[in-house]
N, C-alpha and C positions, 0 to 999 in steps of 0.2 A: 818549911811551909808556913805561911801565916793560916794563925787560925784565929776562928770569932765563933762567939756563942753567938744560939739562934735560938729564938723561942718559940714556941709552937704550943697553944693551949701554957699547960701548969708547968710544963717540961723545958730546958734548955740541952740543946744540943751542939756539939762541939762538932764544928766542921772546918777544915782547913781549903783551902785556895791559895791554886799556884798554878803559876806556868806563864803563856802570852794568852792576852787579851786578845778571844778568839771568839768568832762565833763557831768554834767548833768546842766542845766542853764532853770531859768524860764525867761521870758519876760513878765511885767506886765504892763500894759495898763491900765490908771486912765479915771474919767471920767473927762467931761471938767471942772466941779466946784470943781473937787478933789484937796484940799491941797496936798504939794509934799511928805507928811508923811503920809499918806492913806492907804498905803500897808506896814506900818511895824511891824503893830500884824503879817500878813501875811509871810512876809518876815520870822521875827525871827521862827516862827513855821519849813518855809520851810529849815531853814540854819541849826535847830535840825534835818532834812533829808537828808541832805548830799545834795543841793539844793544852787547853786549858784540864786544869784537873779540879772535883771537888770528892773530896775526901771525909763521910763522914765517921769518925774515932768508932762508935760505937754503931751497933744495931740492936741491942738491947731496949725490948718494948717499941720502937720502931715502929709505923702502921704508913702503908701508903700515904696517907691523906696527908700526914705529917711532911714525909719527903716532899710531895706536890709544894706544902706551905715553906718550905726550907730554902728551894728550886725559885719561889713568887718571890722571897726575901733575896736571891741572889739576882735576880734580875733575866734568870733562868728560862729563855722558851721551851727551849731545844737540848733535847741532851741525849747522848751517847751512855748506854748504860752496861756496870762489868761487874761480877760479884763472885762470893767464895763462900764456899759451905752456907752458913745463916744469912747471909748479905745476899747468897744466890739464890735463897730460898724467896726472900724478900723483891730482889730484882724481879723472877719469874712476877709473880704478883703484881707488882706496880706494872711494869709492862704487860698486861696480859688485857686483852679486848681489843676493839679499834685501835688503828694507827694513829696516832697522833704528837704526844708531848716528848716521845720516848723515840730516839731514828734505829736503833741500834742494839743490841744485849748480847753480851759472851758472859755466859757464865761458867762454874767450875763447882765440881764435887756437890752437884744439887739437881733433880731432872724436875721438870715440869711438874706442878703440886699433885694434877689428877694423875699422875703415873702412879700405880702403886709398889710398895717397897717389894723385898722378899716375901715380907708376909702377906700381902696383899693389901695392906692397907692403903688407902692412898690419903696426903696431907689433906686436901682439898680436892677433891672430888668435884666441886663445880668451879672452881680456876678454868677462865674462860682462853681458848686460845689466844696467840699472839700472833698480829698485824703487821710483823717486822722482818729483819733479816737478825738472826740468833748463832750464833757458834758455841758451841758446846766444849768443854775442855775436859776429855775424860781420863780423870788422875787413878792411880792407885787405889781411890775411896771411893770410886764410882763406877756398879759394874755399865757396859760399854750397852746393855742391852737396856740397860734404864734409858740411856741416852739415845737411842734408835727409836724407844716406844714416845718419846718426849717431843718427837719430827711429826708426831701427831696432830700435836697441840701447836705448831708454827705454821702458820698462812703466809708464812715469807721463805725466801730461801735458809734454808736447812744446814749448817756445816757441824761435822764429828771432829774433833782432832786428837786423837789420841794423844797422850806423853806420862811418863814413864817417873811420877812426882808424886810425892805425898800433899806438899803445901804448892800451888803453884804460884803462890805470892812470894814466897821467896826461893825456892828451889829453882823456878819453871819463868822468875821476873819478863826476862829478854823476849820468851815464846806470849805470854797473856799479852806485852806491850806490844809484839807484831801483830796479834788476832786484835786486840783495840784498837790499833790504826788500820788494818783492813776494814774493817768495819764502818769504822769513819770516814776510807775516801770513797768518792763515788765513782772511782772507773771500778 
């Protein structure tokens, strides 16, 4: 995958782009311990669907506003967005409020911020719902009822899919690249 730094404020960020020159674009989001090659079973699947990909290495310190300026630097309107553990913690986030910059979101091993955990806690408490269509990927690390209370917080249609994975970025590749092309077409 080709990659270029991006700079945003005092920070550079390593993000790669691949695939056909589409206006259809996914936005993938690694979790914190993910190598920067994480998503390229994922990737390659998506770029046999006409599925441009951006890829950014890290989410470490990370903040919406950033992605948004990452997305202006790519030329970026419209994007399709898919994340894992801390990348899905971060997805929920950028996507959450009005419809708009974001058509899409699968994410995996992370439920909506206001849901609270076991212990009741919840990450974010005022994380505003989400004005999209959302598929949820519930692995190994996520119990299934986080992800039932998270259809809460979706003002779009709602999907669960269970499987049976600890990583689904590399165990579970083939199943996240179908759930990101569902997403993506519009029948």
């Amino acid at each position: 995958m080709k990659s270029r730094q991006i700079t945003v404020g005092d920070r550079a960020w390593t993000v790669r782009v691949d695939g056909p020159s589409s206006r259809h674009n996914v936005l993938l989001l690694p979790d914190a311990d993910d190598p920067a090659d994480v998503f390229d079973q994922v990737c390659a699947r998506l770029h046999e669907s006409d599925l441009q990909t951006v890829v950014l290495e890290s989410v470490d310190g990370l903040e919406p506003a950033a992605i948004h300026a990452i997305l202006d630097e790519l030329e970026l309107p419209y994007v399709n967005v898919a994340g894992r553990g801390a990348g899905a913690a971060l997805a929920w986030r950028l996507c959450a409020g009005r419809f708009g910059r974001f058509m899409s979101l699968v994410v995996a091993d992370q439920g909506h911020p206001a849901v609270p955990d076991a212990d009741g806690n919840a990450a974010d408490p005022a994380c505003p719902p989400l004005e999209l269509p959302v598929t949820m990927l519930v692995t190994k690390g996520l119990p299934r009822a986080t992800a039932d209370a998270s259809g809460r917080y979706v003002y779009g249609e709602f999907r669960v899919v269970p499987l049976e994975v600890d990583n689904i970025a590399t165990e579970g590749a083939h199943e996240l690249a179908t759930e990101i092309v569902l997403r993506t077409s519009l029948w």
